[in-house]
N, C-alpha and C positions, 0 to 999 in steps of 0.2 A: 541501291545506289553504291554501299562501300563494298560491293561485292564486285562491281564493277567494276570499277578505280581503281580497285586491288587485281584484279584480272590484266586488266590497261597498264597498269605499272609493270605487272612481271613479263607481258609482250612488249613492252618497251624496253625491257631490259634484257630479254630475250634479243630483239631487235638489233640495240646496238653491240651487244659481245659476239655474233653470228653472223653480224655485218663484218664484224674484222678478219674472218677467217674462212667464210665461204665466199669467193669471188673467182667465176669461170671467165677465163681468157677466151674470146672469140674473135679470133685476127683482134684488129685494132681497138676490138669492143673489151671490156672487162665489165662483163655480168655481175649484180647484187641481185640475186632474187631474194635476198631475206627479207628487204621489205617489203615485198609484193606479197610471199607469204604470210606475212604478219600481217598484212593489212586484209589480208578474206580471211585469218582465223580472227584477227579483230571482229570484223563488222559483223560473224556469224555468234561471236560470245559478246560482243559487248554491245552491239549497236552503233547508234552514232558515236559514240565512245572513240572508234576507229581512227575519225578522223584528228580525234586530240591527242592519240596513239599517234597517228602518222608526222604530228606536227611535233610532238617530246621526240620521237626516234630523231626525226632530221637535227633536230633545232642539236640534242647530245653530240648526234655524229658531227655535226659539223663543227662542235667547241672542242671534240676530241680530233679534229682533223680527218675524220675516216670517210667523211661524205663533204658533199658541194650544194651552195644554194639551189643548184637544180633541183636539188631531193625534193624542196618543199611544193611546186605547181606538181611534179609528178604524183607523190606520194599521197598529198593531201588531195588532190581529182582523181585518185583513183579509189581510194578509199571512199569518197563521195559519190562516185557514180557505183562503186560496189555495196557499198550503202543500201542506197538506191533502190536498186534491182533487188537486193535480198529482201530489203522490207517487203517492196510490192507482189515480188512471186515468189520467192520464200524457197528459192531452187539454188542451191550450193553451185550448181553450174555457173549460172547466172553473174551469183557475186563474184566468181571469176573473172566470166565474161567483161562483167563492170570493171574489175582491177584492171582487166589489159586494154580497156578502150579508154578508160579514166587515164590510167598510166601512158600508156603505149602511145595513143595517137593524141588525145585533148593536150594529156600531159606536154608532149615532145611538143605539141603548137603553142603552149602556155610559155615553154623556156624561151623563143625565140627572141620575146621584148628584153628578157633576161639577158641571152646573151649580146643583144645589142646596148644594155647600159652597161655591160660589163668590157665593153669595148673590145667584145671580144671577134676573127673573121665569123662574117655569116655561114661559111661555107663549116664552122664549127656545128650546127644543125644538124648536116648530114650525119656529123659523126657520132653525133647524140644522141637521136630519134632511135636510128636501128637498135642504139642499146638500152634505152629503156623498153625499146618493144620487145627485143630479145630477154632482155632482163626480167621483165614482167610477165610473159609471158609463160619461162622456166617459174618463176616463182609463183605461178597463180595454178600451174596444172598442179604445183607438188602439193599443194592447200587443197583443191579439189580433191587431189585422193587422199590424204589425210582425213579432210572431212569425211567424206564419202565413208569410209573406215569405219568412223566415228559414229556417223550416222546408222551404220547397220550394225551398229553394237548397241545402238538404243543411247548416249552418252548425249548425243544431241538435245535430248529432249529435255535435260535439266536447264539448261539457256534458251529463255525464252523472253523474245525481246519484245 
């Protein structure tokens, strides 16, 4: 378990210094995939870990100003549904796959209540949605092949959840 915790800390910390400096402009969109990535190198090292990962990353970013309450339905459902999926098939694809449907689509449907107590236009959605899927879904291929990497140098097999 402190092998864990201590894993979970330095991707959280990881998380929010990488959040300040990689961010890809897409027309209107401004891409973070570092939490997408962090959250499939989470769930694949630490398990459900991930998701208390995904919830420290937001909760920093947002006292340091660098993220927005959104983070938290995005990050923490994808992290959950990538989860998920890696437990049950045990496929680095997968937990991928999990970030960017966890993220990408439940996530973007999770903010909408959000942004109607935020008083914010609905029509703010539109502009949201495409960037967490855009976002998550740069951040979940680059996890993929990292792991992937990892995986055929045999390193995978010391984390075993």
């Amino acid at each position: 378990m402190t092998r864990k915790m201590t894993i979970t800390s330095v991707l959280v910390a990881l998380n929010v210094v990488l959040s300040m400096f990689i961010i890809i402009p897409i027309g209107p969109i401004r891409a973070a995939p570092v939490q997408h990535l962090i959250n499939v190198l989470s769930v694949v090292f630490t398990g459900p870990w991930a998701i208390v990962q995904a919830f420290l990353s937001s909760t920093i970013r947002i006292m340091m100003g660098t993220g927005s309450p959104f983070a938290y339905p995005g990050s923490m459902l994808g992290a959950l549904l990538a989860f998920i999926l890696y437990r049950r098939f045990r496929k680095i694809g997968l937990s991928a796959v999990g970030e960017v449907i966890g993220t990408g689509i439940i996530g973007s449907l999770a903010t909408f209540p959000l942004i109607m107590v935020l008083g914010l236009d609905r029509d703010f959605f539109w502009v949201l949605a495409p960037a967490f899927l855009v976002s998550t879904m740069i951040g979940s291929a680059v996890s993929w092949f990292l792991l992937r990497q990892l995986e055929e140098k045999g390193v995978l097999k010391q984390f075993n959840i």
